[in-house]
Each structure stands twice: as structure tokens, then as C-alpha cells.
N, C-alpha and C positions, 0 to 999 in steps of 0.2 A: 542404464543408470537406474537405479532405486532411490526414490523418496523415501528414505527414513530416519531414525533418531540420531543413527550417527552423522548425517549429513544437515540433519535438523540443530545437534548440538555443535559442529564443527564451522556453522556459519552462524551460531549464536555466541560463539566465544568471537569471532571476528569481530560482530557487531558492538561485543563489550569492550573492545582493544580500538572502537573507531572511536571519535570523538561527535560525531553526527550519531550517535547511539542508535544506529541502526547500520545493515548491510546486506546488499543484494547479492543471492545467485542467479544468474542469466542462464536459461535453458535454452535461448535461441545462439543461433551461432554468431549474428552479427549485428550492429546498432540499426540496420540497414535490412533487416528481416519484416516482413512481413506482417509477423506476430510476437508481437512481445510477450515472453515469457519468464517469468522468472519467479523464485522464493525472495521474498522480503523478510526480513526478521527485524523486528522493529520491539526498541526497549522503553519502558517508561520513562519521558523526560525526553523524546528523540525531537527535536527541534522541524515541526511540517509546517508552509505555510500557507495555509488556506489560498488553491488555487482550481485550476480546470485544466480542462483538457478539450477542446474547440473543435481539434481533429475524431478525437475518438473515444467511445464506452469504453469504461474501464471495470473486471469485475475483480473481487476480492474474496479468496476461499480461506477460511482459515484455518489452520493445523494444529493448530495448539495456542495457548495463552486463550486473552479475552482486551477485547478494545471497541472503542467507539468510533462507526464514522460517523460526522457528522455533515448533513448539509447545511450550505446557507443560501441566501439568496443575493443578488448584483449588488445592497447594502453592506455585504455584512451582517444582516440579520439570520438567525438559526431557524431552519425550517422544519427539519428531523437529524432525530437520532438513534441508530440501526447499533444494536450489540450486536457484536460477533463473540459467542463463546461455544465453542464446540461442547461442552459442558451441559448449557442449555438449550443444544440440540439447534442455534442461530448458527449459520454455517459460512455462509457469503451475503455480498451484496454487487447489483450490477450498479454502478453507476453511471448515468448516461452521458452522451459527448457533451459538455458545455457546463455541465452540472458543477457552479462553486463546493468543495468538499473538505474535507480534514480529518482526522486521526485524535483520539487520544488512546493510548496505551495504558491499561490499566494494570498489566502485568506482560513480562518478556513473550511475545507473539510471534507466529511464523506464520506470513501469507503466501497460498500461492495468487499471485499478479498476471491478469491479461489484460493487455490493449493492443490495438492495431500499431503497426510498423508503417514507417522506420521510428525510430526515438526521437523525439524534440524535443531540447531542452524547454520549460517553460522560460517564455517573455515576459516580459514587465508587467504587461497590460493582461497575463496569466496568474497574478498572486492579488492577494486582500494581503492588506494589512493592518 
């Protein structure tokens, strides 16, 4: 398989057809893998909400577009804020297990996504609101 624009533009037309304005491709073979891998393609307005990840770092590489993560802290309060624009030569971010985080999209984005397996949905006591 090749990462390129046609498969970069074939899951960003997906993403425009979801109503979560956003849409994953999964590189791993099963929810149950090891290593979570996948392209995210994530659009301005894509509804995230500020949560963690308890079990594991999560890193974020990006392919194109430009967006903000952002951290915060057990408040709710903003601690930083990381661009990614491959543009400006910002590429990824690692974020670590436990780390409160969130997204703003500042224009149609394509991440590639790792974190440790299997997948767990987030719990309650995993979002801010």
C-alpha cells in the first residue's frame, strides 16, 4: 500500500460525507492489534472533546493541512499549544499517556495516528467538558 494523494483525497471526501467531519483509515488489521495505526483526516468544525489516553502516548504526524493541538491541564485549563503545518516545517507531536488534549482544525488535515493497542473507547471519567 502507498500513502499518497489519491488515498489522502479518497478519505478526505469520506470525511466530507460524515457528519463527525472527520474519518479514519486503519493500517492495522484489527481493533485488537497491538499498534494502532491509522490516517485521520480531520476537517474544520470536526466535533473533539477534550480527553486522554490513561493507557498510552499518542503521536500525531501530519501530511498535509495545518491544525492545533492543544494541551490542558485536570482543570480544563490550556497549558500549550503545538501547530502542526508541514508548511512551517512543524510536523508532529508525541503526546504522552494521560496528557488532557484536543484539536482545532484550522484547515482540511490528514494525520498519520499512533498509539499502543488494543483500542479503547474513551470512558466518562476520559473527556473534559
Amino acid at each position: 500500500m502507498i500513502i499518497n494523494d489519491q488515498l489522502l483525497d479518497k478519505v478526505t471526501s469520506e470525511a466530507e460525507a460524515s457528519p463527525r467531519l472527520r474519518m479514519n483509515y486503519n493500517l492495522h488489521e484489527s481493533l485488537d492489534a497491538k499498534a494502532q495505526r491509522l490516517i485521520n483526516v480531520l476537517l474544520p468544525g470536526t466535533p473533539l472533546p477534550i480527553h486522554r489516553h490513561r493507557h498510552t502516548a499518542e503521536t500525531y504526524i501530519i501530511l498535509r493541512g495545518k491544525m492545533y493541538v492543544v494541551f490542558y491541564n485536570d482543570l480544563g485549563a490550556q497549558t500549550a499549544r503545538h501547530l502542526l503545518d508541514p508548511v512551517q516545517g512543524s510536523y508532529g507531536v508525541q503526546i504522552p499517556a494521560g496528557q488532557w488534549h484536543g484539536i482545532e482544525v484550522l484547515e482540511p488535515s490528514a494525520i498519520f495516528e499512533v498509539k499502543d493497542g488494543p483500542y479503547t473507547p474513551l470512558e466518562p471519567e476520559d473527556t473534559l467538558n
